[in-house]
C-alpha positions in Angstrom: 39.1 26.4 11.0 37.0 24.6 13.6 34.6 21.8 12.9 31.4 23.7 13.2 32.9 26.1 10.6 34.1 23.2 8.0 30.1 22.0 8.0 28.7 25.5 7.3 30.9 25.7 4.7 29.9 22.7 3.5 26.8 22.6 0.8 24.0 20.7 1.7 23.0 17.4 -0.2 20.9 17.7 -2.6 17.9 15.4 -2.6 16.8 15.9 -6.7 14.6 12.9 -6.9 12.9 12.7 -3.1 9.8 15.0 -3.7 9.1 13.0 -7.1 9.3 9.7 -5.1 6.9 11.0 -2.7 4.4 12.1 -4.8 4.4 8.6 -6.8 4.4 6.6 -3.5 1.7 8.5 -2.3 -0.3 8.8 -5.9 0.1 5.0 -6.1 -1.3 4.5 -2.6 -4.3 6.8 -2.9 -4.7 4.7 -6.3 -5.0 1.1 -5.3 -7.7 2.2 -2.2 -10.1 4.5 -4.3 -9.6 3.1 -7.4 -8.5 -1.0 -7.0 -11.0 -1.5 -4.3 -13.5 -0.6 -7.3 -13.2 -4.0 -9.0 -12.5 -7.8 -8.2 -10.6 -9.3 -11.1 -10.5 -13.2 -11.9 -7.5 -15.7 -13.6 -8.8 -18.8 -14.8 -5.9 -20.9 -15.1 -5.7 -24.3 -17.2 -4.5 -26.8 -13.9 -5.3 -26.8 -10.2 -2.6 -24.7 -7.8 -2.5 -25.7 -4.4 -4.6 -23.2 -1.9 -5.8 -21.2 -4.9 -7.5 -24.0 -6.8 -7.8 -23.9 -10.8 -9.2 -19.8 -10.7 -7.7 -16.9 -8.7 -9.8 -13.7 -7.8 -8.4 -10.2 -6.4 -8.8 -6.8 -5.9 -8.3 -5.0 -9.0 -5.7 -3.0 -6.7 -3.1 -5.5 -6.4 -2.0 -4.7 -10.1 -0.1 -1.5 -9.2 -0.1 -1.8 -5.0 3.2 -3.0 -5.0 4.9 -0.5 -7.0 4.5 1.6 -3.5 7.0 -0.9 -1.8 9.1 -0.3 -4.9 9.2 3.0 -4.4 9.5 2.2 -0.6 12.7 0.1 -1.3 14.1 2.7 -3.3 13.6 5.1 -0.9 15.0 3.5 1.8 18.1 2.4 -0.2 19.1 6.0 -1.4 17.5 8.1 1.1 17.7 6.4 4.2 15.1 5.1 7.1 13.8 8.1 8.6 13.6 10.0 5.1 11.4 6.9 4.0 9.4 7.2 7.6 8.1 10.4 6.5 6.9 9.4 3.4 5.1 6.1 4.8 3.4 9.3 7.5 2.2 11.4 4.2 1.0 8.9 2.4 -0.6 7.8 5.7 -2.1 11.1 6.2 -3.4 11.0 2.4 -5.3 8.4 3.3 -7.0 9.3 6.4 -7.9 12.5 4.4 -8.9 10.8 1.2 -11.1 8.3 3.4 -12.7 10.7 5.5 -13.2 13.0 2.6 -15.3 9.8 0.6 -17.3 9.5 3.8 -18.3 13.4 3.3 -19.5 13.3 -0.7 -21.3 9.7 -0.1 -23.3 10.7 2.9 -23.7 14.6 1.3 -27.5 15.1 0.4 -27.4 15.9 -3.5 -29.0 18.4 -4.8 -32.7 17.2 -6.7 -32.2 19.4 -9.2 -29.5 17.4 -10.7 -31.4 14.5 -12.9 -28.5 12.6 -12.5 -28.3 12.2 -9.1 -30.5 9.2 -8.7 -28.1 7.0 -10.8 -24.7 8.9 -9.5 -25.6 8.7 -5.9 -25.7 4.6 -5.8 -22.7 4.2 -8.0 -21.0 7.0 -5.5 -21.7 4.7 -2.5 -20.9 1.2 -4.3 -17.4 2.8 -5.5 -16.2 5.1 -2.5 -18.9 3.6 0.9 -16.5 1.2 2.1 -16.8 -0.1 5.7 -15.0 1.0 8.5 -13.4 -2.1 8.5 -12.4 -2.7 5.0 -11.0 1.4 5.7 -9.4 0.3 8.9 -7.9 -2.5 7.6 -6.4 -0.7 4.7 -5.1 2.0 6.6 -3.3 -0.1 9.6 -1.9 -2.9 6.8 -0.2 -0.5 4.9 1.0 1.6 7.8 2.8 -1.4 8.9 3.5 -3.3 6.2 5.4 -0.4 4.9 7.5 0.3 7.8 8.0 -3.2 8.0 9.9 -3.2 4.6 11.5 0.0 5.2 13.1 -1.4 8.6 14.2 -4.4 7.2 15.5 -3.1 4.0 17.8 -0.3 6.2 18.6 -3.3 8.8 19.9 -6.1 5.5 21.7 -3.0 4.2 23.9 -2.8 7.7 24.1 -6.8 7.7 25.2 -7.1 4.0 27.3 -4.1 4.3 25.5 -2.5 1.3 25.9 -5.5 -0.9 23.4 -7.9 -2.2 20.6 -5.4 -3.1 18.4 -8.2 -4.7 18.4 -10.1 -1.3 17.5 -7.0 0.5 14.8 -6.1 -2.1 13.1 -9.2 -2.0 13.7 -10.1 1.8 12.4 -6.8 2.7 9.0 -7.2 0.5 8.7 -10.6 2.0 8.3 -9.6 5.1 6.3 -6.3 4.8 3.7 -8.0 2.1 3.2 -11.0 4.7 2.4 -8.1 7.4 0.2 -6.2 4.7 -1.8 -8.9 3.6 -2.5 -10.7 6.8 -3.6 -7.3 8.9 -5.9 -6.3 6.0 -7.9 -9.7 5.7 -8.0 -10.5 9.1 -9.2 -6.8 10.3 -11.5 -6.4 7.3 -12.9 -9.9 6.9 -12.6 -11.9 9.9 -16.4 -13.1 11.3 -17.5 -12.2 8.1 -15.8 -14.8 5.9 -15.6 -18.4 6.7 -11.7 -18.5 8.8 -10.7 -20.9 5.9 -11.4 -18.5 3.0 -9.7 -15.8 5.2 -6.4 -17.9 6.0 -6.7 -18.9 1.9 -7.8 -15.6 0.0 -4.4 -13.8 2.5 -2.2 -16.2 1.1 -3.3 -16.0 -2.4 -3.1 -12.0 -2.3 0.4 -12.3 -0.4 2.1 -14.3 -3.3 0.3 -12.4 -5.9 1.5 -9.3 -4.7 5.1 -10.6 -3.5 5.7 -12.2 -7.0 4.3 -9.5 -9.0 6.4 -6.7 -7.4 
């Protein structure tokens, strides 16, 4: 029996779980950009952190954001590198199409026969009539903040020899979060804000979302 016979014989791997991890990686990313960009939430805390100061505000988003590199990690892990690539590109793809699909209800004329137009139509823009640059920000953070964690999760697994999968779990997030959040606030915020609240609201979102996840 050759080699080429031996594989054809042999029954492809089953991947039970993938599809499900793609749709919740995906789910969660379309999530914390339509939904946590929605709200700013606010900590009060009792003494005075360095850089953050005695109160902490953030996008309601960061609550569940990083379960994506979660899912991410655990994609990488058990699927591999290129499986995880092609879920970073849906999810990618989701949310060009979810964005460019908010810009066509917002700027759609509604109908004046609907009496509750004149109070929907505001909240519509408040909720979904982000920037470009808040969009663009978004968009190019996660895309490399993701593949970020995904490369350096697959490359610690080689180094470690598949041991250590705490190290390679938090090292990994380290390094794709500190991509994430410093793209997004410099590309949606920079010559807006003050350069000092930029540099300080970055870090603040990088260790809330680093420690949370």
């Amino acid at each position: 029996m050759t080699i080429n016979e031996a594989l054809m014989q042999t029954p492809p791997r089953q991947y039970r779980y993938y599809d499900l991890l793609m749709t919740a990686f995906v789910t969660v990313l379309l999530c914390s950009n339509l939904i946590g960009t929605a709200k700013v939430g606010y900590i009060s805390f009792p003494f005075t952190l360095p850089l953050l100061g005695d109160n902490l505000s953030f996008g309601a988003g960061n609550l569940f954001f990083p379960l994506g590199y979660i899912f991410g990690d655990v994609l990488t892990e058990v699927y591999g590198y290129a499986r995880a690539r092609k879920v970073i590109w849906a999810g990618f793809g989701a949310m060009v199409f979810a964005t460019v699909m908010a810009w066509v209800i917002v700027h759609l004329p509604p109908s004046p026969d609907e009496p509750f137009n004149t109070q929907l139509q505001p909240a519509i823009e408040i909720l979904f009539g982000n920037t470009w640059r808040i969009v663009a920000g978004s968009i190019v953070a996660f895309w490399v903040g993701s593949m970020v964690n995904s490369f350096v999760m697959a490359k610690m697994k080689i180094w470690t020899q598949g041991r250590h999968l705490w190290a390679r779990t938090i090292g990994s997030t380290a390094v794709g979060e500190l991509f994430d959040s410093s793209l997004f606030y410099v590309i949606a915020f920079y010559g807006i804000w003050p350069t000092e609240q930029v540099v300080a609201v970055a870090i603040a979102q990088y260790f809330l979302k680093t420690g949370w996840e």
